[in-house]
C-alpha positions as CSV (number, residue, x, y, z in Angstrom):
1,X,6.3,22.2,-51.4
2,X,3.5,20.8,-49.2
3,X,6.1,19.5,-46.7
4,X,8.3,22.9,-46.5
5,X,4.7,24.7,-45.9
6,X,3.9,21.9,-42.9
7,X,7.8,22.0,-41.2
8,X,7.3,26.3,-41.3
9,X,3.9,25.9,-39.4
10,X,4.9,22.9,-36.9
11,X,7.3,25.1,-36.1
12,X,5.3,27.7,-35.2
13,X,2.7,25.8,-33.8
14,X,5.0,23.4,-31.7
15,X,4.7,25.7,-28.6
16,X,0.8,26.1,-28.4
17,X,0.8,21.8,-28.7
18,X,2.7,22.3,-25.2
19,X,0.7,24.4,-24.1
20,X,-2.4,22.5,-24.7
21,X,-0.7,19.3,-23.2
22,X,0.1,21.0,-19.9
23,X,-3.1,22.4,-19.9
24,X,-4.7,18.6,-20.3
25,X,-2.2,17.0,-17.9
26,X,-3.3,19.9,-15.0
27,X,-7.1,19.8,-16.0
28,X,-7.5,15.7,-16.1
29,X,-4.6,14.9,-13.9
30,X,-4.5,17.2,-11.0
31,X,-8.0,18.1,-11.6
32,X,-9.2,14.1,-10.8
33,X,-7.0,14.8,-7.4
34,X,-8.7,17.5,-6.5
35,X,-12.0,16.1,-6.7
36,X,-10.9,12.9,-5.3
37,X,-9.8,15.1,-2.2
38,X,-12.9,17.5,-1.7
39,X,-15.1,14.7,-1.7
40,X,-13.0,13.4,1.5
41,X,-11.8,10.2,-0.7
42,X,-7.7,10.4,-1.4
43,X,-6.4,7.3,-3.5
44,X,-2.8,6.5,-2.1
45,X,-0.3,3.6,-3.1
46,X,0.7,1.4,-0.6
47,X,3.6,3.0,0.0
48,X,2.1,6.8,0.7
49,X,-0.2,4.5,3.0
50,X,2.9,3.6,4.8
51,X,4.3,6.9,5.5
52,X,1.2,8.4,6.7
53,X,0.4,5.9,8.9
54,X,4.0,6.2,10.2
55,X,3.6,9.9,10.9
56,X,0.3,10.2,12.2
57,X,-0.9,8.0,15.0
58,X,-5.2,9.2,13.9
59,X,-5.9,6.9,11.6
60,X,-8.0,4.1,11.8
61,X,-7.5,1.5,9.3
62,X,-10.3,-0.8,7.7
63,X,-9.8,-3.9,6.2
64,X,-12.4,-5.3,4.3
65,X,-11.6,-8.5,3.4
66,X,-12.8,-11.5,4.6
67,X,-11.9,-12.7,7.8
68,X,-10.0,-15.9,6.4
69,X,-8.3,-13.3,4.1
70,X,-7.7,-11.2,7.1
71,X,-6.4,-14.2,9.4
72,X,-3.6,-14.7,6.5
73,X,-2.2,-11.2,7.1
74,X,-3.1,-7.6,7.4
75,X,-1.6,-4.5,8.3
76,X,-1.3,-3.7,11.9
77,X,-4.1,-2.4,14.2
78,X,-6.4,-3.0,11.3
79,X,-10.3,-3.3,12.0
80,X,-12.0,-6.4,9.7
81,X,-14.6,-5.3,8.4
82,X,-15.8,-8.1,5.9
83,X,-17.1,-6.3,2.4
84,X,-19.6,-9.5,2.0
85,X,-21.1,-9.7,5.4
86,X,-24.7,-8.8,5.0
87,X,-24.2,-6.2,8.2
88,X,-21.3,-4.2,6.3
89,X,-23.5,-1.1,5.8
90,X,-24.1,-1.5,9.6
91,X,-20.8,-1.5,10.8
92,X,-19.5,0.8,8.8
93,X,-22.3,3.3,10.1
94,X,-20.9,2.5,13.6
95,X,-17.9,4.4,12.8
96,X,-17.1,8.0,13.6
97,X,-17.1,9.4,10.5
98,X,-14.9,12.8,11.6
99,X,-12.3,10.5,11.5
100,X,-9.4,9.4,9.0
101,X,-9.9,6.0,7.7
102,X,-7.4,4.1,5.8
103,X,-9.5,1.4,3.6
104,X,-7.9,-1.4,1.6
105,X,-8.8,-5.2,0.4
106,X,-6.5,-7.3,-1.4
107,X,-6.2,-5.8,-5.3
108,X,-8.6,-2.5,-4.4
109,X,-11.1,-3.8,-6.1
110,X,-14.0,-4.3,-2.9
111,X,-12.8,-1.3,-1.9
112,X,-13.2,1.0,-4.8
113,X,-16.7,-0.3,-5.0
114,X,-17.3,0.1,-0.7
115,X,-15.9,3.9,-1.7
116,X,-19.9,5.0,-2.8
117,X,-21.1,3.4,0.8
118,X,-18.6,5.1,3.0
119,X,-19.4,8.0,1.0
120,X,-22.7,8.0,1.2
121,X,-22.5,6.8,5.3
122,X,-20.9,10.7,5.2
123,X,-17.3,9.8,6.3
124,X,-15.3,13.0,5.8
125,X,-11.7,11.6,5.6
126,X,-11.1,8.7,3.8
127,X,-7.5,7.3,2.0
128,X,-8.1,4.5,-0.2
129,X,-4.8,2.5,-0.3
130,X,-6.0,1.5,-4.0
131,X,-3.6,-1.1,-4.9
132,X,-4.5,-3.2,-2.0
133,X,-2.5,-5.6,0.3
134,X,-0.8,-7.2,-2.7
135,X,1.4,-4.0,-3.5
136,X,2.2,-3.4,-0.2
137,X,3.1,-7.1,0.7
138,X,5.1,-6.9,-3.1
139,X,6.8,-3.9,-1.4
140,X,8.1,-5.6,1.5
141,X,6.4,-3.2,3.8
142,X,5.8,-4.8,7.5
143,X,2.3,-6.7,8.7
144,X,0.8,-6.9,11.7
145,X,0.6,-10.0,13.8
């Protein structure tokens, strides 16, 4: 009885469950997207780092590894800009901040956390490749020399 009385609902109630996830998925989803982008900060995989750096010649790219990290391999025309250096603040402040900056470190990690200084430093445009070198390495996607 209790389970003829439960499939009759579900059944009724199946289509406003759908709703509600779509409505979730857009909110928490697309919604984290869109704040990401209006504070000038875009997460991209190594890959969507690739193409955009392929198609637009304006962006500057920021490595902040170390620089025997960096001497092992980066992507080309990057900038070193070593996360642990006590000046890092400083030479990040050097920086036109109208323009696009492509930041990475190995795993993302150093660069999530360098994300609140570069935002507070009032850079505008920012893509945060947040996977790091090791995905696009692990990709097979070209380095510089």
């Amino acid at each position: 009885m209790i389970s003829t009385i439960f499939k009759g609902n579900l059944i009724k109630i199946l289509p406003l469950f759908i709703l509600l996830g779509i409505f979730l998925y857009i909110l928490f989803i697309r919604g984290i997207g869109y704040r990401e982008s209006r504070s000038g900060i875009k997460n991209v995989s190594s890959t969507e780092a690739y193409d955009l750096l392929t198609s637009a010649k304006e962006i500057m790219i920021i490595d902040i590894r170390t620089p025997e990290e960096f001497s092992r391999g980066h992507l080309k025309g990057a900038v070193n800009i070593d996360y642990y250096a006590p000046d890092f603040n400083d030479m990040l402040g050097k920086l036109d901040k109208k323009n696009t900056y492509l930041v990475y470190c190995r795993t993302g990690s150093r660069s999530d956390k360098s994300l609140a200084v570069i935002k507070k430093l009032g850079f505008k445009n920012i893509l945060h490749m947040y996977r790091g070198i090791t995905e696009w390495k692990n990709a097979g996607l070209p380095l510089g020399e």
